[in-house]
PASEBA-1860 file (N, C-alpha, C; in nm, 3 decimals):
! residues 37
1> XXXXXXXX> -8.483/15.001/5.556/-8.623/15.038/5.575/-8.715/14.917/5.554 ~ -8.685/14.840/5.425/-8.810/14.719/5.402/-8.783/14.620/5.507 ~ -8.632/14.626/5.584/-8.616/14.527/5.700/-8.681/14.558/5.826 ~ -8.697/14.690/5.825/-8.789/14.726/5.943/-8.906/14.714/5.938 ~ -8.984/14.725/5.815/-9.157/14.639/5.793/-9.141/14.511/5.806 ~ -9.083/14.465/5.767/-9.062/14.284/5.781/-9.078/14.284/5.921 ~ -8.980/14.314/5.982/-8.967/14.301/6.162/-9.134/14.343/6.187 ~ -9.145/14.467/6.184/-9.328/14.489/6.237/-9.385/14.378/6.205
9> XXXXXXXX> -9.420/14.309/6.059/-9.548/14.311/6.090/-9.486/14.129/6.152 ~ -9.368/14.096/6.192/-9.315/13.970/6.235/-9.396/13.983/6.368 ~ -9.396/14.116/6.424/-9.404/14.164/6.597/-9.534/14.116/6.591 ~ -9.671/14.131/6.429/-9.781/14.179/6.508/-9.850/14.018/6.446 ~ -9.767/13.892/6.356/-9.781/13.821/6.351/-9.781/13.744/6.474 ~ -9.651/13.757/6.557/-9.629/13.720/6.713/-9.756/13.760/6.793 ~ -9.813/13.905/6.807/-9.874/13.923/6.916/-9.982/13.831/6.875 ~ -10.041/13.784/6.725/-10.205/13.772/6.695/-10.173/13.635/6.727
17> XXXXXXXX> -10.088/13.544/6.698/-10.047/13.417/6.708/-10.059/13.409/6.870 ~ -9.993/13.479/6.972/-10.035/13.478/7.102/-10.161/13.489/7.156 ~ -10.204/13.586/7.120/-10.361/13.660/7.136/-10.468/13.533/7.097 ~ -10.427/13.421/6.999/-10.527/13.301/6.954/-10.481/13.197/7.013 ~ -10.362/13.209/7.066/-10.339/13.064/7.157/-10.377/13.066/7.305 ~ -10.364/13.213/7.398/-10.456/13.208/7.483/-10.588/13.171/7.454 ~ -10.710/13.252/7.352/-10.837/13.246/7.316/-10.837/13.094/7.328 ~ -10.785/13.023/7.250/-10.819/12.864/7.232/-10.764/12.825/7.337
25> XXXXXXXX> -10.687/12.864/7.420/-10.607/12.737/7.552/-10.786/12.784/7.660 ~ -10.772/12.921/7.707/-10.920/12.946/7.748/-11.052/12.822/7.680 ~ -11.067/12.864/7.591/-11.195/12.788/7.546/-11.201/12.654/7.572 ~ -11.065/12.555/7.534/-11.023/12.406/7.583/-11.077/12.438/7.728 ~ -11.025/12.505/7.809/-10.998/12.478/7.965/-11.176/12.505/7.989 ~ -11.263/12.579/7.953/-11.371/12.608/8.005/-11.484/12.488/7.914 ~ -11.464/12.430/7.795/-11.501/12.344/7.740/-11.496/12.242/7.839 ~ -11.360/12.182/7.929/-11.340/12.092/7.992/-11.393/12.092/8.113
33> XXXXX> -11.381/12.191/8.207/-11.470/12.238/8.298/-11.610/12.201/8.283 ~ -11.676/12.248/8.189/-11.825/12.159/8.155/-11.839/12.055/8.129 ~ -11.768/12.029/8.042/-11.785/11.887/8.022/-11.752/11.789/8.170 ~ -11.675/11.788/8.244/-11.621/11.706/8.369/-11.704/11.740/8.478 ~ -11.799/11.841/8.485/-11.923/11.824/8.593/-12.005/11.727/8.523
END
């Protein structure tokens, strides 16, 4: 059972860790976009 909470909150460490590396790869790419006009 405590191996199966471990695993969750591993899943929802993964999704938030994903979820902030799009946010920041976005923000770089549209930062750069302005800046290079």
């Amino acid at each position: 059972m405590k191996a199966l909470i471990i695993n969750k909150i591993g899943d929802v460490c993964l999704l938030l860790g994903i979820i902030l590396f799009f946010t920041f790869y976005n923000s770089l790419e549209f930062l750069f976009i302005n800046c290079s006009t």
